[in-house]
N, C-alpha and C positions, 0 to 999 in steps of 0.2 A: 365524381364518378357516378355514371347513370345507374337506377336502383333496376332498370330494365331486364326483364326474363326471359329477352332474348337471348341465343348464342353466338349472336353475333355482337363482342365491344363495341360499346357507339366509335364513331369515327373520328373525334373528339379527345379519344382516349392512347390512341397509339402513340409512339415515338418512330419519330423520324432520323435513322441513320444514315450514312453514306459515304462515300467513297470518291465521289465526282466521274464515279463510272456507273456506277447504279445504285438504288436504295432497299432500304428495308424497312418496314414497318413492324415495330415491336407490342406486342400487346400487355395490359398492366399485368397476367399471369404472367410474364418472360416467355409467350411465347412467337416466335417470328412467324406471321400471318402474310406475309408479304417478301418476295425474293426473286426478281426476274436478273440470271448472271447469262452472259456476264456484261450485257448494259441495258441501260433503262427499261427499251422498248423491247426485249427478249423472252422467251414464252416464260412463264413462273416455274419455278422449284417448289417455290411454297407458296402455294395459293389460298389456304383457306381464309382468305377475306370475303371470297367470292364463292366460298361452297364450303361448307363445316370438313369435307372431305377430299380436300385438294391441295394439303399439304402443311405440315409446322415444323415446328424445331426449337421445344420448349429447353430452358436451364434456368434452374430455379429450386427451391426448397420442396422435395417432396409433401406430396398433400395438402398444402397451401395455397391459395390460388391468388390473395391478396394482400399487396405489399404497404408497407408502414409506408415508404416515401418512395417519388419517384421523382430526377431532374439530369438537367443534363449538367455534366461538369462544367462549370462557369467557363466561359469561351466556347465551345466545345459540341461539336454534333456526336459527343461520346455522351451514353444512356447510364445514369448509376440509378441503380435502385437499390434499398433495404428493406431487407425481410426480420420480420420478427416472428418466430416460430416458435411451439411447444418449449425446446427447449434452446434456443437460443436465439441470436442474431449473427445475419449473415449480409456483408454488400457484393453485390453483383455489379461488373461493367459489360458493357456490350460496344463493336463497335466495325465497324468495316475499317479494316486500319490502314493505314498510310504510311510508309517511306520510304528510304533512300531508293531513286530508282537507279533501275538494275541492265541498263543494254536495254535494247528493244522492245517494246511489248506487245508481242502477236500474236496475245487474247483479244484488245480492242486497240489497234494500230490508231494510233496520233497521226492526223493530219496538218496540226499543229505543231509548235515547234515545244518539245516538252518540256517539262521544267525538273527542277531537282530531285522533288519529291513528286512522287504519283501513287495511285491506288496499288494494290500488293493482291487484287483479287480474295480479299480473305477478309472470312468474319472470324473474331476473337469476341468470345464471353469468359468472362473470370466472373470466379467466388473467393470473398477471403471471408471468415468467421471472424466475427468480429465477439463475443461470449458465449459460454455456453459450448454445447453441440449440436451441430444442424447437417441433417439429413440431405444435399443436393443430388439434383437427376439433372440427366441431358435423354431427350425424346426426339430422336430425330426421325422424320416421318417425310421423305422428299417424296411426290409425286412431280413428273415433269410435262413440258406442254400443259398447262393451265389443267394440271391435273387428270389430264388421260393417261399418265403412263405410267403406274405406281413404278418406283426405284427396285433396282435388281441390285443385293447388297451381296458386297465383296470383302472378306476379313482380308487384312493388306497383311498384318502382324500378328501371328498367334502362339510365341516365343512361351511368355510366361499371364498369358490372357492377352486378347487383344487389344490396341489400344489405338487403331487405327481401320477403318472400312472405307470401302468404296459402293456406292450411288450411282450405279449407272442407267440409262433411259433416254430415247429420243434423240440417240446421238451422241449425248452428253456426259461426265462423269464429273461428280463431286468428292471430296475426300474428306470424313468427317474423321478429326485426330482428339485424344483426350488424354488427360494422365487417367483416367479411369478405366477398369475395365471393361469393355465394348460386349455386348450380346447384343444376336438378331433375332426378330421376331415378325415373321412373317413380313412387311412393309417397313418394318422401322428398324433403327439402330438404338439401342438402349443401354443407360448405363447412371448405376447408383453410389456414392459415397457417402459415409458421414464424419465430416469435416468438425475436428475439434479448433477450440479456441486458437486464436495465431496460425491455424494453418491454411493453405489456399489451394485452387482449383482451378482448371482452367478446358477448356476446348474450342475447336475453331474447326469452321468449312471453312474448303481451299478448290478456288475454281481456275488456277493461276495453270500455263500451260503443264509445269511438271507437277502440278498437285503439291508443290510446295507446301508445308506446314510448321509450325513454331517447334523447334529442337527444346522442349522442356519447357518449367514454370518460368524461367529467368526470361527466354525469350518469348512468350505468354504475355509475361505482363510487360513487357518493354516493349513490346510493338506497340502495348495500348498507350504507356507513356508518350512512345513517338507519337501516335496520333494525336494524343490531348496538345502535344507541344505543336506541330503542324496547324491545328486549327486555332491555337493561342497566336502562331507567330503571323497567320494570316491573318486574324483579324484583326491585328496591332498596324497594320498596314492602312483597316479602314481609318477614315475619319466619322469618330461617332462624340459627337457634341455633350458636353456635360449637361445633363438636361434629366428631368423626368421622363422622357420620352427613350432616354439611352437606352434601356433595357430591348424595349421591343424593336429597335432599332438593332441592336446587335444580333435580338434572335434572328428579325428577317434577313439579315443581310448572311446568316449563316445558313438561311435555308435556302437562299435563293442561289449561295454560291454551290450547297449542296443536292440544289438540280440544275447544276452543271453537268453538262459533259465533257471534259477535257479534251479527250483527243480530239474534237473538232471545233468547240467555245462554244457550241447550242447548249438550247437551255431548255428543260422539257417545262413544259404546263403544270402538268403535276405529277406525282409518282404514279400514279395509279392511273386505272382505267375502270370504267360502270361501278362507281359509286353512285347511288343517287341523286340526282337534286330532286325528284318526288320519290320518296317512298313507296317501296313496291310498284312502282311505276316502269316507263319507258326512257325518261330522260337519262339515259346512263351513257357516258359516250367514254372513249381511249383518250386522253391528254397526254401521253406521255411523248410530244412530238414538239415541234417548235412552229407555235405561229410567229405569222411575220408582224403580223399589228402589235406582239411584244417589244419590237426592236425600239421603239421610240421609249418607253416607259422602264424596258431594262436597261438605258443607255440614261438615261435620266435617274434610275438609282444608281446605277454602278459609280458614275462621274461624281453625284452628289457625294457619296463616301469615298471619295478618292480610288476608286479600285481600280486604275486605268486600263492596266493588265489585262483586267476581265473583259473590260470595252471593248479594247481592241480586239482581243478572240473574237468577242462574241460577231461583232464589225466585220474583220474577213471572212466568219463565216457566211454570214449573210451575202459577201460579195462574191462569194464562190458558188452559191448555187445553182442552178441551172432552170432559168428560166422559161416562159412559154415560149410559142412560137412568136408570139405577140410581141414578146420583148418583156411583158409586164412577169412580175412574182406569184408564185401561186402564194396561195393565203396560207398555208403550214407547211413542212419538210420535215423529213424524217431527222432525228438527228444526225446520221449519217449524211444528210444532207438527198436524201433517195427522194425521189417525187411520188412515187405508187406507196401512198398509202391504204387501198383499198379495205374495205370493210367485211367483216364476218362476223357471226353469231357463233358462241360454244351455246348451243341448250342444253345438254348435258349439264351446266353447273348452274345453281341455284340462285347465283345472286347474292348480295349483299341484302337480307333481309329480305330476300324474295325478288327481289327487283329485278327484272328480265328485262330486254334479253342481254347478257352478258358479249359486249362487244371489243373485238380488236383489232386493229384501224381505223380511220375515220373517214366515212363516208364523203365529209364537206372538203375535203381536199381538194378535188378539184370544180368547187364553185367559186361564182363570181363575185367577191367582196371589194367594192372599189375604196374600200377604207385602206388598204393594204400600200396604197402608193404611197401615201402622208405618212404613214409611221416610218417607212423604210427613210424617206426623203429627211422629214425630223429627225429622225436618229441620224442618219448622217454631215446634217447640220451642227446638230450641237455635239458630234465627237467632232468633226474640222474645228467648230472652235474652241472646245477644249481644246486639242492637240495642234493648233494653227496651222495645220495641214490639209491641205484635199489631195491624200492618196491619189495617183495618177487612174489605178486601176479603179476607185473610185467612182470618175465622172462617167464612164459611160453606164454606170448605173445611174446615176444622178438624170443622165438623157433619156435612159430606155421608160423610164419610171414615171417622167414626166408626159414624154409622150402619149403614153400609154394610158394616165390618168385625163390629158389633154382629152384624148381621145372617146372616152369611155364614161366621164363626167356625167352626160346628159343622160346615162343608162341605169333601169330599174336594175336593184341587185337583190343578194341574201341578207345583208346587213352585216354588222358587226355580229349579231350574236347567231348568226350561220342559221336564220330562220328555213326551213324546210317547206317554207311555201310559197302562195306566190310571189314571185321578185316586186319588188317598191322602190319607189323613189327616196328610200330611207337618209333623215336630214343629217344624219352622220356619218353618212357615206361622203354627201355632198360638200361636206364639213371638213372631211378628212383629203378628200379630193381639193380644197382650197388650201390648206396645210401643205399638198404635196407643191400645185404649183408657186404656191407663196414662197416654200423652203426653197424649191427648185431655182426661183429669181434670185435667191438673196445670195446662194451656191453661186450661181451664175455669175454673179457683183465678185464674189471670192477669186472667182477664177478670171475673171475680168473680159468676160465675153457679154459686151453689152445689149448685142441682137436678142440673144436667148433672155435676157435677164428684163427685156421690154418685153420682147413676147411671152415669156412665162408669165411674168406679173400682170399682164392683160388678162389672160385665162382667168389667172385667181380674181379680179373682181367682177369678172362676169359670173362664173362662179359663186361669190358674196351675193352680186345682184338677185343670181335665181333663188338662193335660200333666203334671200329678206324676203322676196315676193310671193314664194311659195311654200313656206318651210316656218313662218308665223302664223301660227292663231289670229283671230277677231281679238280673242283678249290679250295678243301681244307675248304668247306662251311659242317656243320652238315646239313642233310638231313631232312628232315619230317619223312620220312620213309624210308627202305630199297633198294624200285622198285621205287622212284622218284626222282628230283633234286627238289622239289617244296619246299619251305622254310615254316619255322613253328615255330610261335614263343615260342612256349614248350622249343625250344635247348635255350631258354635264361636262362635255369634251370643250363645249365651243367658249368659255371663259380661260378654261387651263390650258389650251393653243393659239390664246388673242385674236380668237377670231371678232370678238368686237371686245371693247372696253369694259372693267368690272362696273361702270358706272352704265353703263347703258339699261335702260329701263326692261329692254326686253331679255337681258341674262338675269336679271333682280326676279322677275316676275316667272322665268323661268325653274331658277332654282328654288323660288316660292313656293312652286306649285307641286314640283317634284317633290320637296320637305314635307309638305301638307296632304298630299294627292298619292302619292304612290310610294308609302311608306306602310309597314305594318309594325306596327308599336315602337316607330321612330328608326325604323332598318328598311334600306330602301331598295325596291322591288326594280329588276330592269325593265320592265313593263308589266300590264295586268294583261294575264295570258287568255282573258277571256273576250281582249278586245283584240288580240295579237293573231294573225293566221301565221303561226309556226310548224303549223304540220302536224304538231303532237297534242297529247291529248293529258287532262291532267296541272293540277297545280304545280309550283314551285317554291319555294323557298326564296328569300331576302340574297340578292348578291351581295358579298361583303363587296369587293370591287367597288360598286354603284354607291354604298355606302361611304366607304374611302372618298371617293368623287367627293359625294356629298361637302367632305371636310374642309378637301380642297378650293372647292367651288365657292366654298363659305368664305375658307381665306383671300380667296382672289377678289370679292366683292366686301371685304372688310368688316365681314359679320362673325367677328372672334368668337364670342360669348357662345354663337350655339358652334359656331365650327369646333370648340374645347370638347362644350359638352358631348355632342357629338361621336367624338372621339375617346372621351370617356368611355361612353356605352359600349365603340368597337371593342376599346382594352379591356374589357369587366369581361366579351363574353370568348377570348382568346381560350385555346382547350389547355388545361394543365400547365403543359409544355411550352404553350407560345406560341403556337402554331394554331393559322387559319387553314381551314379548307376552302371551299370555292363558294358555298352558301350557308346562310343560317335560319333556319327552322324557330320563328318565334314561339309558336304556340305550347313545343315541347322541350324549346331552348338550349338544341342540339345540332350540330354539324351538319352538312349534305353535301354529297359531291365530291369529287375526287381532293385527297391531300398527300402532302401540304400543296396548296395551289399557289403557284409561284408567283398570278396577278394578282390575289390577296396581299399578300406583301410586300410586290412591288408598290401598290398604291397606297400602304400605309408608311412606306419609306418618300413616295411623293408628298400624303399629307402631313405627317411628323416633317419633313423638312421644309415647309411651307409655315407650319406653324412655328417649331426654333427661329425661322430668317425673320419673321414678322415680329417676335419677341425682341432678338436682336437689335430690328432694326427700328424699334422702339424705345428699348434702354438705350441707344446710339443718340437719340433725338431729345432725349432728357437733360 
């Protein structure tokens, strides 16, 4: 825990809950800093992550601010922490609960086809005292719209004290219920107990359509059970390898299913939106939306852990969204699957440590990223052969995509990492553009149309031709771009999609250089932003991502030793809980950037499972 004098928790330090309808961000006081209902991308309830004054919803031990432990219950995206206080101890759970679902649900309609169990719109925290006597409070403090609209609070029940209010603002109304007695104070709803040994506590927000809430302690703490059991019986599903590696492997594959969004199988970026990647800076952007260069690397973990289910969502959703006129994808979508993500500034709020300007939507939506064909293309190759299908509806994504990358190939873009400046001939653009038509012929062979499967596969080594010619160094290093020598960690794509052999001298020399050249104290940077015209202004922090690569790239060229070590370093600097954010901060050895970041994870379930199969399939050869 950082010894920082800021008011704002490092980023490092939260918990991550969820619902697979939206999340919540808990901070080591127990308080919720983080609440957009009723799904992901939704204005906040409780914002202050992003302005000390834009919203909480502390439960926790009066007067205490710091708790003895904090983890999640083993399986489990449920938060326990324990307090040791004055005069006793007390355990807390937290949790967005989960189950049986109930008829329809026309808070966030499924476009999918739903399953048994689904979100319940409701956050439950319990307290049981575990010795002693201990003092607990609930502090609810809702402002809504990212904190422009303090809550106009409503006593629902005021029989024998209340024990039930209403939050309403911007439209919206939330229902905070308690065995406690409830008082209002000005913006907040408030309420104090002191809880002796063996006895328990409990309250929950309900953003469910009737404001539904837990009828007493018995159904309190048995939602939470149902939750812990919902998240045990799902991950029993995955396949997670007996390995050293098991652990972080279960956490990601539990974070990454909880930035899902069920009713339609998208999968957000990250919870958040303008956290940092510089401090105090500009680099703050919204991720709470689905890019499409995701599709190949969340189809690559989900498959690896068996989670098929997940695939497939995730798969028709992508085949249902609504493309350009072009035919081609845009590079992100709403989860709802919406195209207008247009961008805005709140300056009214402060920022995460000052960092301006605090934004919601994303600008880069509708630029041109010719990476976008190859992931959609890969993913859809390696679900047909997991599933030895090619869905009918399928192929004409499979054509539009192709074409589209055909077409567009020879053209300067944004890049992968959505640069803000001027367009390039970026080598992983070109990379990913030969991934699309490569997938595209091999689909083609599948479906057994051998025209398209000649012609596609022509593209792709004209394609190869232009980046051997233009897209290498003098000293044999993959390029950033065309017009530079400046290194970029994207080319750590062209081994882990075979675009040439792990043996070829110029992916060895490449990953060389990246390792040695554009690393800071061995975590590696996506480029150096002082060579980069991005638009922005301003250092950055280490992508974990790029890093992850790193591991991968190692494996793929059969250099174990550092690809371990490597990966040691990522696990040592994992925040408390297991969880990545989107970068890391050498010098003060702290978090940056929106969390949990779903590509953080995704690519340490690609490297952990590159490393098990190479152990594997060396004890195999013994």
């Amino acid at each position: 825990m950082s010894l920082s004098t800021s008011p704002f928790p490092p980023i490092a330090d939260y918990a991550f809950l969820s619902d697979c309808h939206t999340g919540a961000l808990v901070a080591p006081d127990g308080s919720v800093d983080w609440l957009c209902v009723p799904a992901f991308d939704a204005p906040s309830v409780f914002g202050n992550l992003l302005d000390r004054g834009a919203g909480s919803f502390r439960w926790g031990p009066y007067g205490i601010n710091v708790p003895t432990s904090r983890h999640y219950v083993p399986g489990t995206n449920v938060l326990e922490t324990t307090w040791h206080t004055t005069g006793g101890w007390v355990r807390i759970r937290d949790a967005l609960v989960m189950g049986p679902r109930r008829g329809t649900d026309i808070v966030t309609p499924h476009t999918r086809p739903p399953t048994d169990e689904d979100a319940e719109h409701l956050l439950v925290r319990t307290a049981e005292c575990l010795d002693g006597e201990v003092e607990i409070e609930a502090v609810c403090e809702a402002v809504f719209d990212y904190g422009r609209e303090p809550a106009s609070w409503t006593v629902v029940d005021a029989d024998d004290g209340a024990h039930a209010a209403d939050a309403s603002g911007n439209g919206q109304t939330v229902r905070l219920s308690t065995d406690l007695s409830i008082g209002i104070e000005g913006g907040s709803a408030r309420a104090r107990h002191v809880l002796a040994k063996g006895e328990r506590s409990w309250c929950a927000l309900s953003w469910n359509h009737d404001l539904t809430v837990p009828d007493g302690d018995e159904d309190a703490f048995g939602r939470l059970d149902r939750t812990i059991e919902f998240w045990r019986d799902w991950l029993a599903r995955a396949r997670i390898p007996d390995h050293p590696l098991r652990h972080p492997l279960e956490r990601s594959a539990l974070t990454i299913k909880g930035l899902t969004y069920m009713p339609t199988g998208a999968t957000v970026a990250a919870l958040t939106t303008s956290l940092p990647e510089t401090p105090g800076g500009e680099r703050n952007w919204d991720y709470r939306y689905t890019w499409m260069r995701d599709t190949t690397f969340t189809l690559q973990a989900l498959h690896y852990l068996n989670l098929d289910w997940e695939a497939e969502e995730f798969m028709q959703f992508v085949a249902d969204v609504e493309p350009r006129t072009d035919g081609s994808l845009q590079i992100m979508y709403g989860i709802d699957g919406r195209r207008d993500l247009t961008e805005t500034t709140r300056d009214e709020l402060s920022g995460y440590e000052g960092a301006q300007p605090v934004r919601i939507g994303n600008g880069a939506f509708d630029q041109r990223q010719n990476d976008v064909y190859g992931a959609v293309l890969d993913a859809i190759l390696l679900h047909t052969r997991r599933s030895k299908h090619l869905p009918r509806r399928l192929w004409p994504l499979v054509t539009s995509q192709a074409e589209a990358a055909a077409a567009v190939w020879r053209d300067p873009d944004q890049g992968i990492w959505e640069a803000r400046g001027k367009p390039q001939h970026y080598v992983s653009s070109k990379l990913m553009c030969w991934v699309a038509m490569d997938r595209a012929a091999r689909l083609a062979a599948i479906r057994d149309d051998p025209a398209k499967e000649r012609e596609w596969a022509k593209t792709a080594e004209e394609i190869r031709e232009d980046i051997l010619a233009h897209g290498v160094s003098d000293r044999g290093v993959l390029r950033q771009h065309y017009d530079t020598d400046a290194l970029d960690a994207s080319t750590l794509l062209a081994p882990l999609f075979g675009f040439l052999p792990g043996n070829d001298e110029r992916i060895r020399k490449t990953i060389d250089a990246i390792d040695e050249e554009l690393t800071d104290n061995g975590f590696v940077l996506r480029y150096r932003t002082g060579e980069t015209d991005d638009g922005l202004s301003g250092e950055e922090g280490t992508f974990l991502i790029c890093s992850f690569w790193l591991v991968s790239a190692l494996t793929a060229v059969g250099e174990m030793d550092r690809a371990s070590a490597m990966m040691e370093r990522l696990l040592a600097i994992a925040s408390p809980l297991g969880l990545y954010a989107e970068e890391f901060e050498v010098g003060r050895a702290r978090h940056l950037g929106n969390t949990p970041q779903a590509f953080s994870h995704l690519a340490l379930i690609q490297a952990a499972g590159r490393i098990v199969l190479h152990e594997r399939l060396e004890e195999l050869s013994l």
